[in-house]
N, C-alpha and C positions, 0 to 999 in steps of 0.2 A: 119352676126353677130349672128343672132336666131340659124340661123346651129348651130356653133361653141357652145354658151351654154350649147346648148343640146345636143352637144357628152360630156362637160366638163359633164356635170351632171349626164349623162349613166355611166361616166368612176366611179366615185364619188361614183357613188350606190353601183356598181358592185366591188368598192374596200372598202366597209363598209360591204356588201352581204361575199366577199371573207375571212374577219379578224373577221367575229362573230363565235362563239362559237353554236354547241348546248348545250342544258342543259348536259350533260354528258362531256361534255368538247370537243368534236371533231367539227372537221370544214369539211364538206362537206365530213367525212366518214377519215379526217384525225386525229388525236390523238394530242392536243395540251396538255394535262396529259396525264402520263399514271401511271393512281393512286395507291397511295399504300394505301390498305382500313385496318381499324380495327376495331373490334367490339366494339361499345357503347352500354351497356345492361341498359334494362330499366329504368329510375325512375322516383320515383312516384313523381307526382306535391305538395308540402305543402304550406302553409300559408305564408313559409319564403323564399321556391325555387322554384322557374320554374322544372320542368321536362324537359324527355323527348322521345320517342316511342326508341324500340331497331331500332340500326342502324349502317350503317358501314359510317367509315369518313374515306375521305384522309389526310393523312397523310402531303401533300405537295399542295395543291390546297384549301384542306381546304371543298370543297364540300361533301354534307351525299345524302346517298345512300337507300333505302328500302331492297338491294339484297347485297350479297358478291360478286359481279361480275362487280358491277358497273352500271346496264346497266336501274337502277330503280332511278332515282333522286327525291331527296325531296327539297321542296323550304327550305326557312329560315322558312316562319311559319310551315310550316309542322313538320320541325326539333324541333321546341320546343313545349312542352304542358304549359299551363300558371299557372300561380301560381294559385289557391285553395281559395274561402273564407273559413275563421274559422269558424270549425265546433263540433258540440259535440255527433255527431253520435256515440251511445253507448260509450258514455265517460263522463257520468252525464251533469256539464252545463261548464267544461272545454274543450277548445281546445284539439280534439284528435293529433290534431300534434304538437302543441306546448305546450301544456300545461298552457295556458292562460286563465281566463275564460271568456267563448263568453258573459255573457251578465254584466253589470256593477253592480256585486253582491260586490264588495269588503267591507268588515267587517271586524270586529275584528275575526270573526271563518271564515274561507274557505273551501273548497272543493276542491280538486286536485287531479282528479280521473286515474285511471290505467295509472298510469307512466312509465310501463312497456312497453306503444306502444310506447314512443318517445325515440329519439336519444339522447346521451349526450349532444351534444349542444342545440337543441332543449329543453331538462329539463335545463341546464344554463342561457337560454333565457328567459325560463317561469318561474324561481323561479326568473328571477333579476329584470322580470317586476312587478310579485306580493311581493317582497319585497319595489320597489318604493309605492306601495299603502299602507304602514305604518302596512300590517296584521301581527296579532299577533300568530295565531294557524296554521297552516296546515294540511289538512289530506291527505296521501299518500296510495294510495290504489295499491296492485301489487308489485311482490317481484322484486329487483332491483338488478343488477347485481354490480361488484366494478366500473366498469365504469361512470355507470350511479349513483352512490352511490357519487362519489369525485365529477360528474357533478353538481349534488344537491347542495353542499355543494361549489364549483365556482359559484353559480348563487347567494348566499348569502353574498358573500363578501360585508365588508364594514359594516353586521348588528350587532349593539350591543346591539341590544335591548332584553327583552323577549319574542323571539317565541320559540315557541314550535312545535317541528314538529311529528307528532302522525303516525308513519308507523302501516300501516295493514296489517293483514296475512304475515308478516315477523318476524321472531324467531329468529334470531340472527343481530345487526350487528359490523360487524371488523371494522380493522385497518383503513377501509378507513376514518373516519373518524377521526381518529387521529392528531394532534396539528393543528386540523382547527379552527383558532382564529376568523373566522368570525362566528363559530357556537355558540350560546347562551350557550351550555353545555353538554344538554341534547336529547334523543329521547324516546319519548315514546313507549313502545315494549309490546302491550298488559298489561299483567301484573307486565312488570317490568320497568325499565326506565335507557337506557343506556346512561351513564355517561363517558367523555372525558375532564372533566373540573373541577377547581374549584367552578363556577357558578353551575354547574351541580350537583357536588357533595351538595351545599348548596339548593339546590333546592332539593333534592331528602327528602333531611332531613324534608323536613315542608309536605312530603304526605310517610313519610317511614309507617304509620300504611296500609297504599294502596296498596303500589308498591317496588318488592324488587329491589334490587340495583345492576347492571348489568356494570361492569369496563371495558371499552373496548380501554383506556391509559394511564398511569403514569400520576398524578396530583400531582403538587406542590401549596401548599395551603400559601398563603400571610403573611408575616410573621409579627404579632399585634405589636404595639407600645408598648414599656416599658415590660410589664412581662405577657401584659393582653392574652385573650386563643381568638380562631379565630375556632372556634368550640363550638355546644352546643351538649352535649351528649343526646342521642337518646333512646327511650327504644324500642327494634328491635322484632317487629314481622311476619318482613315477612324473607330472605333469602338477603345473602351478595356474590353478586359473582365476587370473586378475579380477575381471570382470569389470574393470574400472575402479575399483576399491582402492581404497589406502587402507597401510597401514603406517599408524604414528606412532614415533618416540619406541623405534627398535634399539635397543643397546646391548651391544656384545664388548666386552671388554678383555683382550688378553685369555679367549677359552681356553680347556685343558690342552694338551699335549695331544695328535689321534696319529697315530703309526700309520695310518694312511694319506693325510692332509700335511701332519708339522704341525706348527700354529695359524690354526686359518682362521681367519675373523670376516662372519657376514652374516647373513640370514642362511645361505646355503654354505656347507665349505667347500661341497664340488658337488657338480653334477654326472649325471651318468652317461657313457658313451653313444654316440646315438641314440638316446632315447628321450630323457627326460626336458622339457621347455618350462619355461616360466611367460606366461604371454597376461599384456596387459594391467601389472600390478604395480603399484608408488609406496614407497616410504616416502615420509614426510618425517623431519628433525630426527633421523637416525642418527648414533654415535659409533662407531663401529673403531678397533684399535686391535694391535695386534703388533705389540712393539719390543717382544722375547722373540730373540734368536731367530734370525731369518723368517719373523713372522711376513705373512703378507696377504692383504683387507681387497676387499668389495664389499658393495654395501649390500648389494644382492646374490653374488658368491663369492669367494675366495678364489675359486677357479670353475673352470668349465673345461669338459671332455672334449672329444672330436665328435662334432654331430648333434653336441647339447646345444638349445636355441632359448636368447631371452630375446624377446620382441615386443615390444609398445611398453615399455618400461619405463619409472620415470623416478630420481632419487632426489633426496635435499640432506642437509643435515652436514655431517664431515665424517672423514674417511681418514684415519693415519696408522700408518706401516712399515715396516722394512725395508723390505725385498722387493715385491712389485705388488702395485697398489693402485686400483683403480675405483672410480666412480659407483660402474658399474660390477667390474669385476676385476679381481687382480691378476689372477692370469686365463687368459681367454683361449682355449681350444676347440670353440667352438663356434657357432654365430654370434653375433649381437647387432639385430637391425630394428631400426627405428624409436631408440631410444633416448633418453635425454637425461643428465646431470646438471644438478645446480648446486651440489655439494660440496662445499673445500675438502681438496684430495692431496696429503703431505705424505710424502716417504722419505726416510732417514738415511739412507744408506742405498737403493738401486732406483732404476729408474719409476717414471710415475705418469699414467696419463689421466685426462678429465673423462674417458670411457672406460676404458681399460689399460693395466698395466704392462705385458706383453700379450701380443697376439698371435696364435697360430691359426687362427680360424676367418672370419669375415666380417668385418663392421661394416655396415652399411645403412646411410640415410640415418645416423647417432648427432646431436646437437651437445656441446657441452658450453655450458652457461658458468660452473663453478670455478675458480679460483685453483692451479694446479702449482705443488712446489716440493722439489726435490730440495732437500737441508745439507748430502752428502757434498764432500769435497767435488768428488767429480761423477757424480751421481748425473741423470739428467730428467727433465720431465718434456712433457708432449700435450698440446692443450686435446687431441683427442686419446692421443695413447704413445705410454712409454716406448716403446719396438714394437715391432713385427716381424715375426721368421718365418710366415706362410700366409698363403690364403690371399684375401684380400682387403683393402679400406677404400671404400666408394661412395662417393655423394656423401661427407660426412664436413659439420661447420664446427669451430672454434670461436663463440664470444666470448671467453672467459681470458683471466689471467695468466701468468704462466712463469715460475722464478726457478730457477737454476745456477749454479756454481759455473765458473771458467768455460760460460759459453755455453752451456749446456741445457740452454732454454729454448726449446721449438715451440714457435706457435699453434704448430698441428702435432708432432711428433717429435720424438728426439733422435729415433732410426728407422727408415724404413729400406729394407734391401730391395736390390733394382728389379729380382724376379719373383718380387710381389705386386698383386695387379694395385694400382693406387694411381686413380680420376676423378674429376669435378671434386676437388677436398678442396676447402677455404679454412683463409682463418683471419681474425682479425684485431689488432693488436688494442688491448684490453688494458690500459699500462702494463707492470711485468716487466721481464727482462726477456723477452725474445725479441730479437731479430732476421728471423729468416724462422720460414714455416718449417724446416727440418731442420735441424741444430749441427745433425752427422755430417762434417764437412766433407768424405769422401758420399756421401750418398746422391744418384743422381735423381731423384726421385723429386718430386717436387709438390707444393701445397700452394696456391694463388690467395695470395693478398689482400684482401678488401682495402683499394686505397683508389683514388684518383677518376676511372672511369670506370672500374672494378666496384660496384654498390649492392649492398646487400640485397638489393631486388632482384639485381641482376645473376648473381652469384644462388642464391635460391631458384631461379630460374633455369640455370646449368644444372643445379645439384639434382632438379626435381625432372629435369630431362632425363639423367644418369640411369636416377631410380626407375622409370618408365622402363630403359635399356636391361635393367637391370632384373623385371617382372615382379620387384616388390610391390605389398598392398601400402607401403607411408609414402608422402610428400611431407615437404617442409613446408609449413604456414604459419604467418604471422600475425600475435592478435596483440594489439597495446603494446609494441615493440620488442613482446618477445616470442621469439621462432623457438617451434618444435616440430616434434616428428606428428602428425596427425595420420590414423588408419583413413583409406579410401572407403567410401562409404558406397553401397549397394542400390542398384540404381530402381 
């Protein structure tokens, strides 16, 4: 019976010896795989993954390999490298791979240094932990790809609070950030602070003497109760950048009283003397009023300095005022080229143009499409602009309407004095009460007609010579019969 056992258990060994594997998968030099390997390239171990060494794996067996041949086996640990503690090895006192920070500094300001080394998820990860810790500032150190840019902004969902997030050494940024409603509004850009929001936009207003304003998507701004305005006008000293943006449904109604302005009503109520532009920006269905005490409206300022410039600008919506009241701006001392109104523009009491109200400064290559009407007894309106006491009006058209009391309705102007430079201006009669492109019967100054052999192709054609003469970057062009100011584009 001992015999017996102990051949079962020799047979036993020798058939557990015969069905084992070596590590490469063969049994006693036979091939139980026969592997199909592929290359797994490196990765680095993080805070949030395991790594692991380059290697080749089968495809069908599942076993990794050191070599392409098979013939170098790695166990399971070998196979994987382990995850990493958080570190901030040259990354301030944030996680250089996740972007978290290694020690429990959370505050109302933080630190979020070179973002540049992590991955988008890895920055979705680390902005969604440090927004659990209620921080209100961040700072982003390291220019960010659009990737990493949207990933920011997925790790913020959900906040609607005020943070603020302060990118460094980064000069522009786009679209990615566009109608992200988890975003507070704004980014701060250096010197200027870019805007995607309503929130943003009301934010930029209470530090605009600091930082100019930098549009990077279409903003529709909430529309007030009853008639009241959902905007306070601003007096603008630093730069406006359009960007092609709109913004919709601005309403100022009657603002306070400002010992510098009076009653100004616009988005701006002045700007700054040589310095500050507004370039490339539209309201769309603004309301703008200003009808206390020698008030007087633009939709985009109240007035302008010597030297302040709005350029590729475009308004809709209406405009009504006092004193002097324009489309674009109500008293102009400074540029305004290549922009265009399609606004209804009413003043009560002085005169009224469809660009601006008086001008000391230069309109040039402006389109007005809107509807223009002085209500005063003997008030007057100008289908580009109320007067002008300086400067110049060149290359500028009049499609719009134009009503005024006892004569007082000019197709182009209602005054323009004779040593103001004023050429290639048209205008053309839109029903309305004008008859003669300048109203001012002592003025010799003149605005040409679109009637007869005078055709708006033609007349666009003079205007858009002028501007050439002139060395601005618009011409006038026309798409589906309506003409604007278009920027020349870069060859």
């Amino acid at each position: 019976m001992k015999k017996l056992i102990t051949v079962l258990f020799l047979i036993l060994s020798l058939t557990a010896i015969l069905c084992s594997c070596d590590e490469d998968g063969s049994i006693f030099g036979g091939s139980s795989c026969d592997h199909e390997l592929s290359l797994v390239e490196y990765k680095m171990p993080t805070c949030q993954e395991e790594g692991n060494p380059t290697l080749y794996k089968c495809g069908k067996c599942g076993k990794a390999f050191a070599d392409e041949n098979g013939k170098k086996p790695l166990s399971k640990e070998k196979a994987v490298i382990a995850k990493v503690d958080h570190t901030n090895e040259n990354n301030g006192f944030a996680c250089r791979f996740c972007g978290i920070p290694c020690a429990k500094a959370y505050s109302e300001e933080i630190g979020f240094f070179n973002v540049g080394v992590n991955t988008p998820e890895q920055i979705t990860g680390g902005m969604a932990m440090i927004m659990g810790q209620g921080v209100k500032k961040i700072h982003i150190y390291g220019a960010l790809t659009p990737e990493q840019t949207k990933a920011m902004a997925d790790g913020l969902s959900g906040n609607g609070g005020d943070l603020v997030i302060i990118l460094h050494d980064v000069e522009t940024v786009g679209d990615e950030f566009s109608g992200k409603e988890a975003l507070p509004g704004y980014v701060i850009l250096k010197d200027k602070i870019a805007v995607f929001n309503e929130n943003g936009l009301n934010y930029w207003s209470t530090v605009s003497k600091d930082y100019s304003l930098f549009l990077t998507s279409d903003i529709t701004m909430t529309v007030p109760e009853g008639s009241g305005s959902n905007w306070k006008p601003v007096h603008l000293e630093t730069h406006i950048y359009g960007n092609g943006y709109k913004i919709t449904g601005l309403r100022v109604v009657n603002p306070e009283y400002d010992s510098n302005a009076g009653y100004a009503a616009g988005f701006c109520y002045s700007m700054k003397q040589d310095y500050s532009t507004i370039t490339d920006l539209h309201f769309v269905d603004a309301y703008i009023e200003a009808t206390v005490e020698n008030g007087f409206a633009g939709i985009i300022s109240a007035s302008t300095s010597k030297g302040a410039v709005i350029s590729g600008c475009s308004v809709s919506g209406e405009v009504i005022g006092v004193y002097w009241v324009g489309g674009i701006a109500g008293i102009g001392g400074g540029d305004i080229i290549g922009c265009v109104n399609y606004a209804t523009v009413t003043a009560t009491e002085n005169a009224v143009g469809g660009i601006v109200g008086q001008s000391s400064g230069n309109v040039i290559g402006c389109v007005n499409n809107g509807s223009v009407k002085c209500t005063a007894e003997y008030g007057g309106a100008g289908g580009i602009l109320g007067s002008a006491t300086n400067g110049s009006v060149v290359g500028c058209l009049n499609l719009g309407s134009v009503f005024a009391n006892n004569n007082g309705a000019g197709g182009f102007a209602r005054m323009i004095p004779d040593f103001v430079e004023a050429s290639a201006n048209y205008w053309q009669k839109n029903g309305g009460e004008a008859v003669s492109g300048i109203s001012d019967s002592l003025s010799k100054q003149t605005a040409i007609q679109i009637k007869g052999s005078v055709t708006l192709d033609t007349a666009i054609e003079a205007i858009n010579l002028a501007l050439e003469g002139k060395g601005v970057q618009y011409r006038l062009s026309m798409d589906k019969g309506t003409v604007y100011p278009a920027p020349l584009m870069a060859n």
